[in-house]
VOMAR-358381 format. One record per residue (C-alpha): residue number from 0; residue in three letters; chain; x, y, z. Coordinates in steps of 0.001 Angstrom, whole numbers, padded with zeros to 6 digits. Example, Ala and Ser with C-alpha at 12.3 -4.5 7.8 and 13.67 -1.06 7.14 Angstrom:
# residues 2
+-----+------+-------+---------+---------+---------+
!  nr ! rest ! kette !       x !       y !       z !
+-----+------+-------+---------+---------+---------+
!   0 !  ala !     A !  012300 ! -004500 !  007800 !
!   1 !  ser !     A !  013670 ! -001060 !  007140 !
+-----+------+-------+---------+---------+---------+
***
This chain:
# residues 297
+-----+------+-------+---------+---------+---------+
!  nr ! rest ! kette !       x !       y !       z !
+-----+------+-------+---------+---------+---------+
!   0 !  unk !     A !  018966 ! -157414 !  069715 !
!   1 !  unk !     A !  015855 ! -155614 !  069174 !
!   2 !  unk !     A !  015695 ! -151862 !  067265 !
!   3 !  unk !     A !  015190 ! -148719 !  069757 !
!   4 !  unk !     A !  014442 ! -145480 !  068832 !
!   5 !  unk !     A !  012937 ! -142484 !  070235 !
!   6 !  unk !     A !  013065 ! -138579 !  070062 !
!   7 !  unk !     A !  015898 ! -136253 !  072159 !
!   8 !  unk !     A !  015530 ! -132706 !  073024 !
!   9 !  unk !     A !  018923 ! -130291 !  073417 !
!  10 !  unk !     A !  017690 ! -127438 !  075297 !
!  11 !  unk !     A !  019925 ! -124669 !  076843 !
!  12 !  unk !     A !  020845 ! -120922 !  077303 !
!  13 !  unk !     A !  021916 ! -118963 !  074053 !
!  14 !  unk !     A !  025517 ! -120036 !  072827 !
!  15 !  unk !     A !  026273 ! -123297 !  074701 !
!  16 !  unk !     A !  027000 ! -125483 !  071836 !
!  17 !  unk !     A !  023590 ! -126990 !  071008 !
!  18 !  unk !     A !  023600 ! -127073 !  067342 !
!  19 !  unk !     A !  027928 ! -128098 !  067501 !
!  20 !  unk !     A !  026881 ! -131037 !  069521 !
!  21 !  unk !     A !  024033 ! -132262 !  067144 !
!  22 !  unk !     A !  026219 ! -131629 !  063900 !
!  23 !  unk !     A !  028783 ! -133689 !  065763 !
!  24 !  unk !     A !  026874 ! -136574 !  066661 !
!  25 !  unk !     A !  024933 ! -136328 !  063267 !
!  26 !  unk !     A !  028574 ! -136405 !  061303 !
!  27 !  unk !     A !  027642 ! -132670 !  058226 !
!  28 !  unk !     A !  026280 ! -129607 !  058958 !
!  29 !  unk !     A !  022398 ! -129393 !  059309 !
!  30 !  unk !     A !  022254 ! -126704 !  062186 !
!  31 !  unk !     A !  024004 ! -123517 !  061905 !
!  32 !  unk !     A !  026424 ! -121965 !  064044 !
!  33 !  unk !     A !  027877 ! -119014 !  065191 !
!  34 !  unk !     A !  029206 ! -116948 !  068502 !
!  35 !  unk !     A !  025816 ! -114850 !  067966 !
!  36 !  unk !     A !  023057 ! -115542 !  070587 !
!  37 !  unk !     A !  019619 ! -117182 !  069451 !
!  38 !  unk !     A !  021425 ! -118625 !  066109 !
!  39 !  unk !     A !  019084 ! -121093 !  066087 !
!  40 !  unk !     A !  015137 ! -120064 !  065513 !
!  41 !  unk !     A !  013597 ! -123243 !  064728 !
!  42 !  unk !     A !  013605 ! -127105 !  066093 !
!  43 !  unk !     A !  015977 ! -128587 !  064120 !
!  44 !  unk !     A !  015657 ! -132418 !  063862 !
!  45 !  unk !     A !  018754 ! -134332 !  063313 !
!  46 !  unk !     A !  018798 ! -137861 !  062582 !
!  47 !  unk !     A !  021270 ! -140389 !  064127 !
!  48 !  unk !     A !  021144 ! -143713 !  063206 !
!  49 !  unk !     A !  023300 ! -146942 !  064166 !
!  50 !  unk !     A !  023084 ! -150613 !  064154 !
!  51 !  unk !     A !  020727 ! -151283 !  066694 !
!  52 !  unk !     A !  019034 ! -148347 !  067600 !
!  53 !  unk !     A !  017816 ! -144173 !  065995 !
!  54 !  unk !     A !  017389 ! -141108 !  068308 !
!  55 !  unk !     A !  016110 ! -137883 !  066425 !
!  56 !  unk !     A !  017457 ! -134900 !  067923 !
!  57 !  unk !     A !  015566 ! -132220 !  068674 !
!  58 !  unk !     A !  017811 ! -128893 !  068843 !
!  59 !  unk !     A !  015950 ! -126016 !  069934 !
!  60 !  unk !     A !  016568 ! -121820 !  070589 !
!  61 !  unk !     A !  018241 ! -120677 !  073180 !
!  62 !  unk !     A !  015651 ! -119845 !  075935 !
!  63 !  unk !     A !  016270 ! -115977 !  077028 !
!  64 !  unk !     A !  015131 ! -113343 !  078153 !
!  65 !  unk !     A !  012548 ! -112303 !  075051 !
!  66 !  unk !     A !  012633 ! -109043 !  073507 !
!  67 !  unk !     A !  010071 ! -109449 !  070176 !
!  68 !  unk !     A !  007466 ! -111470 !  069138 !
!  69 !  unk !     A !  010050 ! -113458 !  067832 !
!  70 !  unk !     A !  011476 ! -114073 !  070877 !
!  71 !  unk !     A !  008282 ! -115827 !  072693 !
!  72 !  unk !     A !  008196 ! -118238 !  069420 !
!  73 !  unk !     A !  011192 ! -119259 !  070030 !
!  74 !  unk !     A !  011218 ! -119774 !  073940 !
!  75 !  unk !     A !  007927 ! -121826 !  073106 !
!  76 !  unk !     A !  009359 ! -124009 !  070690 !
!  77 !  unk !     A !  012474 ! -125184 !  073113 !
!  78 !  unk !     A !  009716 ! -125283 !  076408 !
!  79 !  unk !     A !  007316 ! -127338 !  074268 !
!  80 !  unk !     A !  009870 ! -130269 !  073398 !
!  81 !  unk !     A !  010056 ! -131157 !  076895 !
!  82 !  unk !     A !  006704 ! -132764 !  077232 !
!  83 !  unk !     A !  007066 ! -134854 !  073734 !
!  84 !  unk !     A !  010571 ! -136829 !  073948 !
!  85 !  unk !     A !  012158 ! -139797 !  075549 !
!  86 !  unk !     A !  014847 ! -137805 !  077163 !
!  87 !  unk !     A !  016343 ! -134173 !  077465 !
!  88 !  unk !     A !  019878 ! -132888 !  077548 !
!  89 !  unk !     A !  020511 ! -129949 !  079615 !
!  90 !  unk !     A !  023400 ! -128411 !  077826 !
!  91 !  unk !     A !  025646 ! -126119 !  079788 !
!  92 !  unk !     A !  028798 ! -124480 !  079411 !
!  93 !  unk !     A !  030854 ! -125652 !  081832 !
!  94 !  unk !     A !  034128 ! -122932 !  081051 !
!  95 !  unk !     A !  031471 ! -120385 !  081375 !
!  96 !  unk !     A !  030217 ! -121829 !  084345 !
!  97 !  unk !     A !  026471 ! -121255 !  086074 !
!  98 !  unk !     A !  024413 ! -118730 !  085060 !
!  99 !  unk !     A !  021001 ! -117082 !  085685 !
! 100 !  unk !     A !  019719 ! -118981 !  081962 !
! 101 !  unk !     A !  020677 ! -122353 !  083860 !
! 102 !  unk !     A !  018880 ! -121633 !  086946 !
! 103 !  unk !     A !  015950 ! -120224 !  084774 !
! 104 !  unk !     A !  015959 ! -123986 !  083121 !
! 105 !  unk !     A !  016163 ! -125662 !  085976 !
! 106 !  unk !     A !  012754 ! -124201 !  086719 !
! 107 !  unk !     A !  011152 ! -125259 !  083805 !
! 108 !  unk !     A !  012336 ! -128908 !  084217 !
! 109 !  unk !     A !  010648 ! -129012 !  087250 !
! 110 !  unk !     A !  007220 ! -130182 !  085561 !
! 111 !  unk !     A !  009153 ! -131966 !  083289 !
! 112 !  unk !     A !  008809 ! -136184 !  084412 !
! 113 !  unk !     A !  011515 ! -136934 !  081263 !
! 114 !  unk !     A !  014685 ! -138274 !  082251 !
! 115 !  unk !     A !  017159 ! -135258 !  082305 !
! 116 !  unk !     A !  020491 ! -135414 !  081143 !
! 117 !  unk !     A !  023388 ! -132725 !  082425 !
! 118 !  unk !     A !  025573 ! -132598 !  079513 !
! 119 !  unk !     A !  028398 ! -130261 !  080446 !
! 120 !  unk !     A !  029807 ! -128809 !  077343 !
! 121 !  unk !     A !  033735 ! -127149 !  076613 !
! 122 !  unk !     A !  035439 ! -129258 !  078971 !
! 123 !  unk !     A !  038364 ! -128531 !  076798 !
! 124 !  unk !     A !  038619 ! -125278 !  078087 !
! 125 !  unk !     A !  038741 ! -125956 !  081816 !
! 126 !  unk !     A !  041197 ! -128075 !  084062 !
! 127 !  unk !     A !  040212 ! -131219 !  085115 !
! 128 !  unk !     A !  039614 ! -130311 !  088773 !
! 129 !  unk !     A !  037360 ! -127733 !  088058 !
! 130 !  unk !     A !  034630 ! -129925 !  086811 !
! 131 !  unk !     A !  033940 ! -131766 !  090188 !
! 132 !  unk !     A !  032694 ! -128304 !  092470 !
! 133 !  unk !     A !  030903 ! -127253 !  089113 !
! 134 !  unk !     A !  028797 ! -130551 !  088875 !
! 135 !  unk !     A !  027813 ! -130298 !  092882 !
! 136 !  unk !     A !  026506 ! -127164 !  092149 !
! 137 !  unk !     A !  024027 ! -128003 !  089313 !
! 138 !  unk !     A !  023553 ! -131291 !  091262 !
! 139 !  unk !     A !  021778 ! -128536 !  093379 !
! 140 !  unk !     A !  019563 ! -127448 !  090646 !
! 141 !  unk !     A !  017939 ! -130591 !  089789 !
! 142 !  unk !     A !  017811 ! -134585 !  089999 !
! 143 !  unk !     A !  019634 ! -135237 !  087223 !
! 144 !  unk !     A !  019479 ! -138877 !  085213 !
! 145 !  unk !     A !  023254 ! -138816 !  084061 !
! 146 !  unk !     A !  025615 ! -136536 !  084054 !
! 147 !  unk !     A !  028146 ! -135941 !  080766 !
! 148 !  unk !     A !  031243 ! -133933 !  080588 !
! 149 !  unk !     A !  032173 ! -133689 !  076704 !
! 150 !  unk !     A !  033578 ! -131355 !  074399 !
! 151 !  unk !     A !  030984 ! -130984 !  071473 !
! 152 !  unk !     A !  033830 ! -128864 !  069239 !
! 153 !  unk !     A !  036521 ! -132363 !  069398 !
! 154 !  unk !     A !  034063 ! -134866 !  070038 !
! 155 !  unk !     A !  035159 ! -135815 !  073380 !
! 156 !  unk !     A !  033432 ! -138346 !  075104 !
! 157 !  unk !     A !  030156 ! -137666 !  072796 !
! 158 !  unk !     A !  030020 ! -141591 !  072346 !
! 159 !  unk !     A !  029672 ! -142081 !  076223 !
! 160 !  unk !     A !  026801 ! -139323 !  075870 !
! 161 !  unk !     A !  025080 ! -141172 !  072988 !
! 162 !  unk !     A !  025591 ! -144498 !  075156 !
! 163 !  unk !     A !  023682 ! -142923 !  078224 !
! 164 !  unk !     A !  020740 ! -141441 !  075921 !
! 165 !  unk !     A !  020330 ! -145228 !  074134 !
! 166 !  unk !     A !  019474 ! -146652 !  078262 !
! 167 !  unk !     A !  016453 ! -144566 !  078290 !
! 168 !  unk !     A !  015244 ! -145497 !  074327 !
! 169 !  unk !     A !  012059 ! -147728 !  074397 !
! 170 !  unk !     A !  011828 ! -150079 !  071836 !
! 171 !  unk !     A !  010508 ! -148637 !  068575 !
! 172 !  unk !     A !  010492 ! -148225 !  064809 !
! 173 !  unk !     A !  012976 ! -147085 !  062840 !
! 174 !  unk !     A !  011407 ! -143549 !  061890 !
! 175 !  unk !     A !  013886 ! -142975 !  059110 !
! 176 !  unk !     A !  016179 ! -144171 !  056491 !
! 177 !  unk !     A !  019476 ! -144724 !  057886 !
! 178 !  unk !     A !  020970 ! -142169 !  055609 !
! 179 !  unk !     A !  018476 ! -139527 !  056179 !
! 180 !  unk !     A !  020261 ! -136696 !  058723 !
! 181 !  unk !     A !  017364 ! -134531 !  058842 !
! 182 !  unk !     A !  013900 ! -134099 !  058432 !
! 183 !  unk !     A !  013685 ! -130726 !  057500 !
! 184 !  unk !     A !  012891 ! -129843 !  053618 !
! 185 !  unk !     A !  016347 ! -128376 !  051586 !
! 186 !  unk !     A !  014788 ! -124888 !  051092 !
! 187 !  unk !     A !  014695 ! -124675 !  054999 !
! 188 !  unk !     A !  018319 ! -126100 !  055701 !
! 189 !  unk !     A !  019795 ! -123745 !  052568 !
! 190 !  unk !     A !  017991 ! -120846 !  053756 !
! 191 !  unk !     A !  019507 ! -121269 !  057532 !
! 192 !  unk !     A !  023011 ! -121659 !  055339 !
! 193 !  unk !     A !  022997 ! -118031 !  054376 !
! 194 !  unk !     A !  021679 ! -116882 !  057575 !
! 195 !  unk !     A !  024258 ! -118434 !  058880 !
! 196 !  unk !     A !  027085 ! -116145 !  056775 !
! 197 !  unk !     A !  025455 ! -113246 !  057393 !
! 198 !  unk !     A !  025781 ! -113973 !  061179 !
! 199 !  unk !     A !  029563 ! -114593 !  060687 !
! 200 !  unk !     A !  029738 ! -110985 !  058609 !
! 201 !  unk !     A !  028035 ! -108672 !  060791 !
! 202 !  unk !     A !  027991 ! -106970 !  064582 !
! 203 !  unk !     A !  025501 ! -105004 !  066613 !
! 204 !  unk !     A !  021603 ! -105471 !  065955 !
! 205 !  unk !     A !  022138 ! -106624 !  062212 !
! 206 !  unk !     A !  022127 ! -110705 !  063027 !
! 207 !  unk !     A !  019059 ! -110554 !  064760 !
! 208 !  unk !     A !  017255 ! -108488 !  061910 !
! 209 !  unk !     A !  018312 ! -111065 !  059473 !
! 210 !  unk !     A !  015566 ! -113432 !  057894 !
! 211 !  unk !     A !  016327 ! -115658 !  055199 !
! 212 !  unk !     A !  013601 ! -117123 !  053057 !
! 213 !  unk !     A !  014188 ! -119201 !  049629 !
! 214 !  unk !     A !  011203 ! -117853 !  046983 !
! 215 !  unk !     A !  012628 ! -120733 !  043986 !
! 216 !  unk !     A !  014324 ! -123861 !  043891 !
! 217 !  unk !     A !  014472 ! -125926 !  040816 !
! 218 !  unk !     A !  016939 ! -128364 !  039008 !
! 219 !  unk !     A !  018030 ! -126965 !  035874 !
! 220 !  unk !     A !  017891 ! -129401 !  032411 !
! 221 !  unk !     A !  021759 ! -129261 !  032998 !
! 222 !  unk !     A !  021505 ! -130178 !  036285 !
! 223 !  unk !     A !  022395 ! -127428 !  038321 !
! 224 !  unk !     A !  020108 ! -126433 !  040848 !
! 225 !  unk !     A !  018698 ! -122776 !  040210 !
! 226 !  unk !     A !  017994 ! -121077 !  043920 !
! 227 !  unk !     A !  016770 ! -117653 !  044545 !
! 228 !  unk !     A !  016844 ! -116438 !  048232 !
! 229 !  unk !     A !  015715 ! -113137 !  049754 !
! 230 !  unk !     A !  017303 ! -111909 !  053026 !
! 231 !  unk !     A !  014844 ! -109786 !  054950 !
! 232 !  unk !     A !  016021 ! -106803 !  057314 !
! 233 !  unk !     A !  014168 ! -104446 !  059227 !
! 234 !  unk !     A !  015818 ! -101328 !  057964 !
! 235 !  unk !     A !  016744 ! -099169 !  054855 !
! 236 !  unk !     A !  020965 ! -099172 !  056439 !
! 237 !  unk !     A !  021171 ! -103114 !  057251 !
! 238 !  unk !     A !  019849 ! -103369 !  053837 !
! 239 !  unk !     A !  022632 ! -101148 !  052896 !
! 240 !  unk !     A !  025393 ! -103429 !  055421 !
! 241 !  unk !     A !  024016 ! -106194 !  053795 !
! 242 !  unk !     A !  024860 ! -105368 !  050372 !
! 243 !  unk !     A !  028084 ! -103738 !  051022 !
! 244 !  unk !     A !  030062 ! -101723 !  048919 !
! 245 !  unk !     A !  029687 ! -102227 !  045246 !
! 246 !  unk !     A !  027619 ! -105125 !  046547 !
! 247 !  unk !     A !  030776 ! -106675 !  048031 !
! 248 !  unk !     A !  029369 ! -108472 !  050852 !
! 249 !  unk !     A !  026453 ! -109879 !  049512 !
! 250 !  unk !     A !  028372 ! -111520 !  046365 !
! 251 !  unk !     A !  030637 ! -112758 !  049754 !
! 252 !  unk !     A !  027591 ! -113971 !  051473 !
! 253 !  unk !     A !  026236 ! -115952 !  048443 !
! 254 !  unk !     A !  030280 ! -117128 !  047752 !
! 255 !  unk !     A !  030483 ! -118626 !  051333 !
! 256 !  unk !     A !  027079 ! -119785 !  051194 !
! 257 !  unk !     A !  027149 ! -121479 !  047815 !
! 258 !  unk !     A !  029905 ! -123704 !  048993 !
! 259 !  unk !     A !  027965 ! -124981 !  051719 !
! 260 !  unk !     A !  024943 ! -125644 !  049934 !
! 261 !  unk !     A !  026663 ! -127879 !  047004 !
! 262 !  unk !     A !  028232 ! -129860 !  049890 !
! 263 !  unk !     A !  024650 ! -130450 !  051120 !
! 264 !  unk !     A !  022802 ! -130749 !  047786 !
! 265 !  unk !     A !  025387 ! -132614 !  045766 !
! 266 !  unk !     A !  025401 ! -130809 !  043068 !
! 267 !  unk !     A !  026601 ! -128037 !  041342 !
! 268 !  unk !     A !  023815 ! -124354 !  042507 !
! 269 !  unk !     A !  023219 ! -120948 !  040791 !
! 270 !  unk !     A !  022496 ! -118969 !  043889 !
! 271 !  unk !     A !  020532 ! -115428 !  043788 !
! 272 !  unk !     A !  020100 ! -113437 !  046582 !
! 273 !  unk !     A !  017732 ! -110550 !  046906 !
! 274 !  unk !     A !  018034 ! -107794 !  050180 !
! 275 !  unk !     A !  014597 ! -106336 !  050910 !
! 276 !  unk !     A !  013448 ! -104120 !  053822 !
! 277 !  unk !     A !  010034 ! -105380 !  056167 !
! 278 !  unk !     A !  010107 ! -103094 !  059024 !
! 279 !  unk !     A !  010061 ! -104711 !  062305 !
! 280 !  unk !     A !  008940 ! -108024 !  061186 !
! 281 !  unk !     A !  009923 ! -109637 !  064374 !
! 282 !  unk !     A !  006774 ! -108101 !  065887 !
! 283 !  unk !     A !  004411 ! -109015 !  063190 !
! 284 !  unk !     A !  002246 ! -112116 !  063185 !
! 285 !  unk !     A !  001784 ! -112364 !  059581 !
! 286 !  unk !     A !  005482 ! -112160 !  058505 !
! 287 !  unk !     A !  006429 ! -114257 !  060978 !
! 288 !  unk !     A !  004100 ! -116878 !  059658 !
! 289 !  unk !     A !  005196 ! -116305 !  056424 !
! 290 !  unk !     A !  008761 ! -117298 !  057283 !
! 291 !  unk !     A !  008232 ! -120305 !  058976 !
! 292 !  unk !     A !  007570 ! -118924 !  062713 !
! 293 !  unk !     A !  004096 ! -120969 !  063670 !
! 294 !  unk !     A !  002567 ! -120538 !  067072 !
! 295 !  unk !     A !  001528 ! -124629 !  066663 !
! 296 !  unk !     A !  004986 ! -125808 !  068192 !
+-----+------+-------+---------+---------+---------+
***
């Protein structure tokens, strides 16, 4: 049987299970999540790789409404996938049901000539016979390719959905090692680690004044891999939030994060973290560059 392989993009409103569907499918954590809106920032490419065939998965932003500079990056990094992969999946939430993020979509995929897949997430928590009016009403929205209920928290049915995407794979190289999950450097994936505490520890406009950039990583003689991380926030009081009482929740922060981190290094990490203030960087090309934001999706 001859290799396929070919790149998938998982685009979506904010908070529909993108990044728990690719760290699914991919099997460890390599996109963070949390109930926050616009977790994810950047493309993150996950690797999948079986016997006969790879798909690298694109998972993008959220596409909202955009309130920053910020905001236009990253509806221009999920609109730009569209035109540059074998096939997209249109993640919804199905117990949420249609909203005006879907029908904002649907728009875009319009121009789009890519086979479109409906993949209509947290079946689990909706009955059975609520899924057949739901699908005749994004039926409505678009020509869809295939249509997949699954349940990207259990894992239901995500094998059917990886079945579907391999019918529209062309044949084609295998891009990557077959245990490479990622192509993103370590700094990136251990600086989206912490973010993703800090979105699990704080409420209100903190989350999305959090950036997370890693200034050092180096392996010790010992071993140990020495990492020193500064969290950015636009303010003098979400630098003090961040910190906490007698520093409380950022030694929390760097606990929670630490764990993660040695489960995706391998090895043992001495983790410093650093709290500084750059007021309204989400609205300034240069820091935005600095951290990772580029215009050249």
């Amino acid at each position: 049987m001859k290799f396929k392989s070919g790149f998938v993009a998982i685009i979506g409103r904010p908070n529909v299970g993108k990044s728990t569907l690719m760290n699914q499918v991919i099997g460890q954590k390599i996109a963070i999540m949390s109930d926050k809106p616009q977790t994810t920032r950047n493309k993150i490419h996950g690797v999948y790789t079986a016997n006969n065939s790879q798909i690298v998965f694109l998972d993008t932003p959220g596409i909202h409404k955009r309130q920053s500079k910020l905001g236009d990056y990253m509806n221009m990094t999920a609109l730009s996938t569209l035109h540059e992969v074998e096939a997209v999946l249109f993640l919804v939430d199905a117990a949420e049901g249609m909203g005006g993020g879907d029908r904002f979509i649907a728009e875009q995929l319009k121009e789009v000539k890519t086979p479109v897949i409906l993949v209509m997430n947290k079946i689990d928590k909706i009955e059975p016979e609520a899924l057949l009016p739901l699908i005749t009403e994004y039926n409505k929205l678009h020509t869809f390719a295939e249509i997949v209920p699954i349940s990207a928290k259990l894992g239901s049915n995500v094998n059917t959905l990886l079945e579907q995407i391999s019918k529209y794979l062309p044949e084609g190289p295998q891009y990557y090692p077959e245990d490479q999950v990622t192509d993103h450097p370590e700094q990136f994936v251990c600086a989206e680690l912490i973010r993703e505490k800090i979105l699990h520890m704080t409420r209100e406009e903190v989350p999305h004044s959090i950036a997370v950039g890693i200034e050092d990583m180096r392996v010790e003689p010992n071993g140990v891999v020495h990492i020193s991380a500064v969290i950015f926030v636009e303010r003098d009081s979400q630098k003090g939030i961040i910190i906490g009482k007698q520093g409380a929740m950022l030694k929390e922060v760097g606990r929670r994060a630490r764990t993660d981190i040695e489960n995706l290094l391998g090895s043992k990490i001495f983790l410093e973290l650093w709290v500084k203030v750059k007021k309204d960087w989400r609205n300034q090309d240069r820091v935005l560059r600095d951290l990772g934001f580029h215009k050249d999706v």
